[in-house]
C-alpha positions as CSV (number, residue, x, y, z in Angstrom):
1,X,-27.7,104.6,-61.1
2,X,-26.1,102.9,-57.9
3,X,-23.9,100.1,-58.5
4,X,-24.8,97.0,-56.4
5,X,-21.8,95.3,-54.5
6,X,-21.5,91.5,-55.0
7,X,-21.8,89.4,-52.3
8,X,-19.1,86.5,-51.8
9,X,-19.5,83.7,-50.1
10,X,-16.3,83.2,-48.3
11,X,-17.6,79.9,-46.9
12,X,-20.7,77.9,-47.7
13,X,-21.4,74.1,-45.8
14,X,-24.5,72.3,-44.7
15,X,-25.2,70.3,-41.7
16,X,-25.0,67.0,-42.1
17,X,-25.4,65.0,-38.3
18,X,-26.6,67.1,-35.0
19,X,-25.4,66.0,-31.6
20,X,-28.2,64.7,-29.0
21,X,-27.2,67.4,-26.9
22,X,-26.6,70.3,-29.5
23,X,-29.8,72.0,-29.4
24,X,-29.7,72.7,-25.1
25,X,-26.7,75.1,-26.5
26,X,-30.5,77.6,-27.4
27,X,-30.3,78.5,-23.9
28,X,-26.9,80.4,-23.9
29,X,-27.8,81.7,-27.5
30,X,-24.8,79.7,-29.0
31,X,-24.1,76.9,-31.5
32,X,-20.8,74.8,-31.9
33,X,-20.0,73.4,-35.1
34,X,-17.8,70.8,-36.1
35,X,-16.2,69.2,-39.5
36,X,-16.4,65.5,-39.7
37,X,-13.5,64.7,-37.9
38,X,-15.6,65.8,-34.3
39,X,-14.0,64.2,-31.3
40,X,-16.2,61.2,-30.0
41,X,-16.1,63.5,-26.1
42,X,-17.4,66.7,-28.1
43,X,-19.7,65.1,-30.9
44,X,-22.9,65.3,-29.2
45,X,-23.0,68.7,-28.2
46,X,-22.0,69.8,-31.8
47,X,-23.3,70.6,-35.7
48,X,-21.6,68.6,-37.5
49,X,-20.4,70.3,-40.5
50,X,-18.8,69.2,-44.3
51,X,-15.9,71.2,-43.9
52,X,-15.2,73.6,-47.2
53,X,-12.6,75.7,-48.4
54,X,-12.6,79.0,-46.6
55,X,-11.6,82.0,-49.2
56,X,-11.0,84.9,-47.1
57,X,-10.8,86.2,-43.8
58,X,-14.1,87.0,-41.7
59,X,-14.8,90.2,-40.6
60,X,-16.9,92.0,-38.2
61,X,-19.6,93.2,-40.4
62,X,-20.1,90.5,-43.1
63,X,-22.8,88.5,-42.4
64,X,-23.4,84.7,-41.4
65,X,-26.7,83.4,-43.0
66,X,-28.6,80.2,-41.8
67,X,-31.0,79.1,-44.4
68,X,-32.8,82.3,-45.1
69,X,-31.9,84.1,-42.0
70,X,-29.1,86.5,-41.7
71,X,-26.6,87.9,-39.1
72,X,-24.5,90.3,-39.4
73,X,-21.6,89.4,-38.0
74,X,-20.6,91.3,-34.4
75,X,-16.9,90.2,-33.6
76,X,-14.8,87.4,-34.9
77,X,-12.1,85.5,-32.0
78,X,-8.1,84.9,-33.4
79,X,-8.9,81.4,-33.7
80,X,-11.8,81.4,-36.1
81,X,-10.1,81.4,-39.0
82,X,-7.6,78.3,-38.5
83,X,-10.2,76.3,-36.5
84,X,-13.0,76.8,-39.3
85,X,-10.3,76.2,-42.1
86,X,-9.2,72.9,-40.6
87,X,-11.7,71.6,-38.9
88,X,-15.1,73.1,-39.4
89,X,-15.0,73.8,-35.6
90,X,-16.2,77.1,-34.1
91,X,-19.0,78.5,-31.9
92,X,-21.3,81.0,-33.2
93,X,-22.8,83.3,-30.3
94,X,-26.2,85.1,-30.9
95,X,-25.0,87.5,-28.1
96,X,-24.6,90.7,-30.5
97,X,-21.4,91.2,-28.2
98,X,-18.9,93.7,-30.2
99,X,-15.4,92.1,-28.6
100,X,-14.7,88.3,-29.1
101,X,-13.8,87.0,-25.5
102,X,-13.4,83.6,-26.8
103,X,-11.1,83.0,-29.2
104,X,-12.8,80.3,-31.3
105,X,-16.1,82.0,-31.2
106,X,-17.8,84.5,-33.6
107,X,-20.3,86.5,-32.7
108,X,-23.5,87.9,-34.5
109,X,-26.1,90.0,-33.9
110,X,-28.5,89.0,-31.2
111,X,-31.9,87.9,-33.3
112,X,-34.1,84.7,-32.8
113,X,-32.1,81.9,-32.7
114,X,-32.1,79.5,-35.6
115,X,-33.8,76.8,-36.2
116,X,-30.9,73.9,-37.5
117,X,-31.5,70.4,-39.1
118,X,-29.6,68.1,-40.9
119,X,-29.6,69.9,-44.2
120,X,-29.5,73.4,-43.4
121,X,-27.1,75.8,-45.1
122,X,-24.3,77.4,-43.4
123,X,-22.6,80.3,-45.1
124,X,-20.4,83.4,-44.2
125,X,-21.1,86.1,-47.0
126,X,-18.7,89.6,-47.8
């Protein structure tokens, strides 16, 4: 019998507002989220987020899931962690690139792009 390993949810928030210009981000296969606290000069072209308690530190090879759909997680820049933490800010490339070249970005596997509404359910999973 093979023991199942249990997934964690290291972070789990939903979006709650989406900038006028946040979508046109499809064409570069990237989305930027941000907590509450969004500067007025970035807030349209962001997610904006509820920004949670992050309990652990993100990985390559965890997994980002978006609704139903699932990423595995590529790379992961030095700033993802404090920028998520404190304010629900980072961009999330669809790229599948393995090295993060942008500090505040993490990067998953390149798949379709997601669909995101106000609503949808943002989590990074161990």
């Amino acid at each position: 019998m093979f023991l199942q390993k249990k997934k964690t949810k290291l972070y789990e928030t939903e979006v709650i507002e989406i900038g006028e210009e946040a979508k046109n981000f499809k064409e570069i296969k990237m989305v930027i989220l941000f907590g509450e606290g969004a500067p007025d000069a970035l807030r349209p072209s962001c997610y904006i987020i509820k920004v949670s308690e992050l309990s652990g530190e993100i990985k390559a090879g965890m997994t980002l899931q978006i609704d139903d759909e699932k990423y595995k997680i590529t790379a992961v820049g030095n700033e993802v962690q404090t920028n998520l933490k404190n304010l629900g800010h980072i961009a999330i490339n669809f790229t599948g690139d393995k090295t993060a070249t942008l500090p505040g970005s993490m990067y998953v596997e390149e798949k379709e792009y997601p669909e995101i509404n106000e609503g949808t359910k943002i989590a990074i999973i161990k």
